[in-house]
C-alpha positions as a LaTeX table, in Angstrom:
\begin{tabular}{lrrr}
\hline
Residue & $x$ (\AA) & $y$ (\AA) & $z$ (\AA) \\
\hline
Unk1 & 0.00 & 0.00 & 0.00 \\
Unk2 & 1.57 & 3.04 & $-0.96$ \\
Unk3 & 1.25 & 6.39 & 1.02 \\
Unk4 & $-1.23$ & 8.31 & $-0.52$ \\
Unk5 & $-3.21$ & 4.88 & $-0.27$ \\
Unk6 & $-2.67$ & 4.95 & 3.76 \\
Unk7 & $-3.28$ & 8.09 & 4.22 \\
Unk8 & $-6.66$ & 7.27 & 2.56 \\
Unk9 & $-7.55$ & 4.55 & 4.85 \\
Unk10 & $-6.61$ & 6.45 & 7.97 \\
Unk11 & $-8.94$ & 9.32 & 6.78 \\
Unk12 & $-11.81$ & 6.46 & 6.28 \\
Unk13 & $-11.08$ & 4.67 & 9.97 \\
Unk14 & $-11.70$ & 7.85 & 11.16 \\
Unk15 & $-14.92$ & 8.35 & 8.87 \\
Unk16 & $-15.95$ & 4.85 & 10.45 \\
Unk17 & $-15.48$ & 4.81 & 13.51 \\
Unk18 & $-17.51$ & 8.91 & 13.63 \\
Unk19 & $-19.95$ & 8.11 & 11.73 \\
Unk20 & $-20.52$ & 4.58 & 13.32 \\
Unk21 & $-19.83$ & 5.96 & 16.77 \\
Unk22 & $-16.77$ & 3.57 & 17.79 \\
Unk23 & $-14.59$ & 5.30 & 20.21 \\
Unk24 & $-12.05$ & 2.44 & 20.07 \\
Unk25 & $-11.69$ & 2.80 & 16.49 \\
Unk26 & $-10.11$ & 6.22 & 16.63 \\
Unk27 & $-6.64$ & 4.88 & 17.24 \\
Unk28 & $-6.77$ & 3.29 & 13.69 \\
Unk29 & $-6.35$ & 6.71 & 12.70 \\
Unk30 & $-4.69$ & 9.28 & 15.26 \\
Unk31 & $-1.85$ & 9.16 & 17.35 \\
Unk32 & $-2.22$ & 9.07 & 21.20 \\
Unk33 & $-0.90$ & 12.54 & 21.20 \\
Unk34 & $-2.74$ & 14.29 & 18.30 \\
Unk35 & $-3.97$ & 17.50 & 17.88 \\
Unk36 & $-7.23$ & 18.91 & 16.68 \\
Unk37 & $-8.40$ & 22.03 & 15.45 \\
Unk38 & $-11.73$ & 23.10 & 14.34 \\
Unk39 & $-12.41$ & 26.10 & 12.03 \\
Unk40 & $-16.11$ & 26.65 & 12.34 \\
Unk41 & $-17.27$ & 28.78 & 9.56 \\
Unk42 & $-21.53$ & 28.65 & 10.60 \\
Unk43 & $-23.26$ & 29.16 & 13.80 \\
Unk44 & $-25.53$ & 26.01 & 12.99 \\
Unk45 & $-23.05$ & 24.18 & 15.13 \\
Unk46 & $-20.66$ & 24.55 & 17.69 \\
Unk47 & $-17.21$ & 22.98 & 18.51 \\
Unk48 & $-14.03$ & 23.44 & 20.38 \\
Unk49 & $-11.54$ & 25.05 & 18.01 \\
Unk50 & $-8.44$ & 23.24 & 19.56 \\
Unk51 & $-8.21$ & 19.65 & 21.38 \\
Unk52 & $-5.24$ & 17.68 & 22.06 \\
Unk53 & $-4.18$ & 14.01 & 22.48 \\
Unk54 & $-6.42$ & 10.52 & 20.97 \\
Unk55 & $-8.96$ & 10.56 & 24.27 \\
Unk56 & $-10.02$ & 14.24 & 24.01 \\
Unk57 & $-10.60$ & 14.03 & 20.18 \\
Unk58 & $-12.71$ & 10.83 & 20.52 \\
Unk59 & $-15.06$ & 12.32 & 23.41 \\
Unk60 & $-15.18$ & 15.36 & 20.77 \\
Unk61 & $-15.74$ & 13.69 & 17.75 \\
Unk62 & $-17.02$ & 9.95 & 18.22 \\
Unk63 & $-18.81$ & 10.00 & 21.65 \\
Unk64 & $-20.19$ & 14.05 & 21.89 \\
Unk65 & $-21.14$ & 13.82 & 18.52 \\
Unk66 & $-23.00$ & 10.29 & 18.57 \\
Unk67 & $-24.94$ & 11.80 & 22.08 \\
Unk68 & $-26.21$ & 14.55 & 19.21 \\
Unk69 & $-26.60$ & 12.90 & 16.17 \\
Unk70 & $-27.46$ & 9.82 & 14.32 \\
Unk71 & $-27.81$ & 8.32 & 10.31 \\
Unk72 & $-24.49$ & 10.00 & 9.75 \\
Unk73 & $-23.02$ & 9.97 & 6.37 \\
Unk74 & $-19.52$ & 11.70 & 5.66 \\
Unk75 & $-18.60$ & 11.85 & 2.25 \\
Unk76 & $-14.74$ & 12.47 & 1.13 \\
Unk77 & $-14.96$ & 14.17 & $-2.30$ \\
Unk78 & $-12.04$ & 11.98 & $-4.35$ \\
Unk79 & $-11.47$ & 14.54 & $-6.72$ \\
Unk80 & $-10.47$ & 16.96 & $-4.51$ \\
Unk81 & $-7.64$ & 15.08 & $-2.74$ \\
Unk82 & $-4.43$ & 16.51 & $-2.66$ \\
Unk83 & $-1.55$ & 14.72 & $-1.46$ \\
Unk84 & 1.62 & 16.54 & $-0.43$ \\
Unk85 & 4.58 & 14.93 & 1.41 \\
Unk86 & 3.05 & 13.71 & 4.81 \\
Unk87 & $-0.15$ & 15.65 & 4.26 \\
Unk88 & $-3.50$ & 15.13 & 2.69 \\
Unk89 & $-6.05$ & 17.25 & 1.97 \\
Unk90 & $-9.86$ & 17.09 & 0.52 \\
Unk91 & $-13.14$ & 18.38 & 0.41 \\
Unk92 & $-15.64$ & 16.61 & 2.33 \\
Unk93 & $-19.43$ & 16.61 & 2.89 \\
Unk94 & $-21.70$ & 15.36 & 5.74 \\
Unk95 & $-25.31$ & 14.45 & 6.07 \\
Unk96 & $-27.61$ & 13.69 & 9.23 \\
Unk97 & $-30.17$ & 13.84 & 11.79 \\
Unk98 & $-30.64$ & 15.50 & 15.22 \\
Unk99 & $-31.12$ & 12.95 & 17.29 \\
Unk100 & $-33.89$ & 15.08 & 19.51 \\
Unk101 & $-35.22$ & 16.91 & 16.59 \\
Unk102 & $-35.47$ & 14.56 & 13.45 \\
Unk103 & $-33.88$ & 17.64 & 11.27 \\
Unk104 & $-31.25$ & 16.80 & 8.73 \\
Unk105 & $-28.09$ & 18.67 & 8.64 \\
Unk106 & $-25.65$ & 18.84 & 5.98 \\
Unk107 & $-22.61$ & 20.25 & 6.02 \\
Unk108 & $-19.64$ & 20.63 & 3.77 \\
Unk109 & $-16.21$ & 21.58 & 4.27 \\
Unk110 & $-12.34$ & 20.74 & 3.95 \\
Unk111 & $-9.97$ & 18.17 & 5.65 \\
Unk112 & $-6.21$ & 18.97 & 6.43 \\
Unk113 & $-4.34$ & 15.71 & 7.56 \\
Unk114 & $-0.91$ & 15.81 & 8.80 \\
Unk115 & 0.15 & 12.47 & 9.16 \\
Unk116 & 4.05 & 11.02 & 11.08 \\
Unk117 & 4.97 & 7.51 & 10.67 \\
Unk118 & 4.67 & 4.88 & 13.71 \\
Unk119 & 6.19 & 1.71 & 13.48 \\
Unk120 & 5.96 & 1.82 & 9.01 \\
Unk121 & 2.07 & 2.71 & 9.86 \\
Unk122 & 0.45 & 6.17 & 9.05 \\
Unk123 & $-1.31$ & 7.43 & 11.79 \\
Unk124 & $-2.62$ & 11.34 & 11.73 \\
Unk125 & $-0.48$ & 14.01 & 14.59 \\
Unk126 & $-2.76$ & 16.65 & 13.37 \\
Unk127 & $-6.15$ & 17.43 & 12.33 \\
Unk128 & $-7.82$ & 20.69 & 10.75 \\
Unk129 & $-11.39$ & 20.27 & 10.00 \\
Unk130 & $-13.04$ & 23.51 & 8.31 \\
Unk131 & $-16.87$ & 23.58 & 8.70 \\
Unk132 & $-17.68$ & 25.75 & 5.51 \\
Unk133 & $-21.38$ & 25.42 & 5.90 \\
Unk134 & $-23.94$ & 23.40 & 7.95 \\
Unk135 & $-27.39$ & 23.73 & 6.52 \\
Unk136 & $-30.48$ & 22.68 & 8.77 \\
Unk137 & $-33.42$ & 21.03 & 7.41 \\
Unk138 & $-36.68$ & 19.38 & 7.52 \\
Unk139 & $-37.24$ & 15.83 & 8.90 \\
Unk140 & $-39.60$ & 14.97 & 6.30 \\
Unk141 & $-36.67$ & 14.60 & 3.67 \\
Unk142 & $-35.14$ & 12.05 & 5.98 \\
Unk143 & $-36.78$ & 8.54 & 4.24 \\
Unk144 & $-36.05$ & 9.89 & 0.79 \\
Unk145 & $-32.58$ & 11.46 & 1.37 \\
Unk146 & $-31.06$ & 8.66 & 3.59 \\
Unk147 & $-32.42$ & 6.31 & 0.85 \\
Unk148 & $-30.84$ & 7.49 & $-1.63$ \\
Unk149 & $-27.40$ & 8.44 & 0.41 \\
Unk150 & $-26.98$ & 4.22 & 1.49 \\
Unk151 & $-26.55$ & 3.36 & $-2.14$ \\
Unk152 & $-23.75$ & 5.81 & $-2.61$ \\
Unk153 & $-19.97$ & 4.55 & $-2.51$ \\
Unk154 & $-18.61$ & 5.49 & 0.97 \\
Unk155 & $-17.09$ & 7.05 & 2.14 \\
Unk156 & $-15.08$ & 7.93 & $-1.31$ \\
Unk157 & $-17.13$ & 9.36 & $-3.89$ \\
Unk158 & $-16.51$ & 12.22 & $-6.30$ \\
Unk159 & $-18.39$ & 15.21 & $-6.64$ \\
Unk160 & $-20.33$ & 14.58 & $-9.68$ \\
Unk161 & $-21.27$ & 11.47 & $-8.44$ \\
Unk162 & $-22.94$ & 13.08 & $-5.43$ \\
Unk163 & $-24.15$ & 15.80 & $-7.29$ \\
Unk164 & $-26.32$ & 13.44 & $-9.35$ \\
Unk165 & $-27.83$ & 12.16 & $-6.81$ \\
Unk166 & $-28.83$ & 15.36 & $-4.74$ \\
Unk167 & $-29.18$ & 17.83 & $-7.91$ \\
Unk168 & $-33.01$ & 17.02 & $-8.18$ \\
Unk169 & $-33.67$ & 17.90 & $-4.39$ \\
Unk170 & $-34.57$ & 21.88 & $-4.32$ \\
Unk171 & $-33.73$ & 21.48 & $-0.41$ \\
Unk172 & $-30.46$ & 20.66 & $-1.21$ \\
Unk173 & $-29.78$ & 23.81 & $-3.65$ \\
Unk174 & $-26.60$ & 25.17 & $-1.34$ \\
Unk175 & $-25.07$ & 21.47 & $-1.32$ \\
Unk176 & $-25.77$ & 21.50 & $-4.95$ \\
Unk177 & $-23.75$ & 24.70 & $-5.65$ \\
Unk178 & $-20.95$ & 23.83 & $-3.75$ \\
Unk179 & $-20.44$ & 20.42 & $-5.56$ \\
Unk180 & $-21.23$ & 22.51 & $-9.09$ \\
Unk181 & $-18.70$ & 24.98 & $-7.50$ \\
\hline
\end{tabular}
C-alpha cells in the first residue's frame, strides 16, 4: 500500500469509527498525542476550536457527537484530494439527523491531515477540520434522502457522483452549488 493509499484509509477509519460511533476505532487513525483544530465557519453548530491528544478528540468527535446525532453519512470528495509529502487534503461533505429533533443537517467543508509515521504505519499528529457550511433542514426529507445516500460509494465518492444524486432535491440547492462549484 503506498502512502497516498494509507493516508486514505486512515482518513476512512476515522470516517468509520464517527460516523458509526466507535470510540475504540479512533486509534486506527490518530496518534495518542494528536492535535485537533476546528475552524467553524456557521453558527448552525458549535465545537471546540483546539483539542489535544487521541482521548479528548474521541469524546469530541465519536462520543459528543453520537450523544447529538445519528444516520451520519460523511462523504470524502475523491477529486479533490491533494496529497503533499506527509499531508492530505480534501473536500468533504456530511449528512444527518438531530437525534432530539429529526432535522437533517448537511454540512460541507475541507480536511487537512498531517500524518508522522509509527512503526511503518500512518497514523494522523494533526487534524484541521473547516466547517464551511452546515445547513439545517426538515425531517420529512429524511426517508427519501437517507435512501438514496446508502446506495452511494462510501465514504469515497466524487463530486459529480454526489451531485447526481442530490441535484433534483430543491432542499439541497446550497449542497448542490458547492459540488457545481
Amino acid at each position: 500500500m503506498n502512502m497516498t493509499e494509507q493516508y486514505q484509509q486512515r482518513v476512512s477509519d476515522y470516517i468509520l469509527a464517527k460516523d458509526g460511533n466507535r470510540p475504540w476505532a479512533m486509534a486506527k487513525a490518530f496518534l495518542p498525542d494528536a492535535e485537533l483544530q476546528m475552524q467553524v465557519d456557521t453558527d448552525n453548530i458549535d465545537f471546540p476550536a483546539r483539542v489535544i491528544g487521541l482521548d479528548a478528540i474521541t469524546d469530541t468527535l465519536v462520543r459528543g457527537f453520537g450523544r447529538e446525532n445519528d444516520n451520519v453519512f460523511t462523504f470524502c470528495l475523491q477529486d479533490t484530494l491533494v496529497v503533499q509529502q506527509e499531508k492530505l487534503m480534501c473536500d468533504w461533505v456530511v449528512f444527518m439527523t438531530d437525534k432530539d429533533t429529526g432535522r437533517i443537517r448537511v454540512g460541507w467543508g475541507q480536511y487537512h491531515w498531517d500524518f508522522a509515521d509509527q512503526e511503518g504505519q500512518a497514523l494522523a499528529k494533526a487534524l484541521l477540520i473547516r466547517i464551511q457550511q452546515m445547513d439545517i433542514l426538515s425531517a420529512a426529507h429524511q426517508a427519501e434522502l437517507f435512501s438514496v445516500l446508502d446506495g452511494m460509494p462510501y465514504p469515497w465518492l466524487s463530486k459529480e457522483q454526489l451531485l447526481a444524486a442530490v441535484s433534483d432535491s430543491e432542499y439541497l440547492r446550497n449542497l448542490s452549488d458547492f459540488l457545481a462549484g
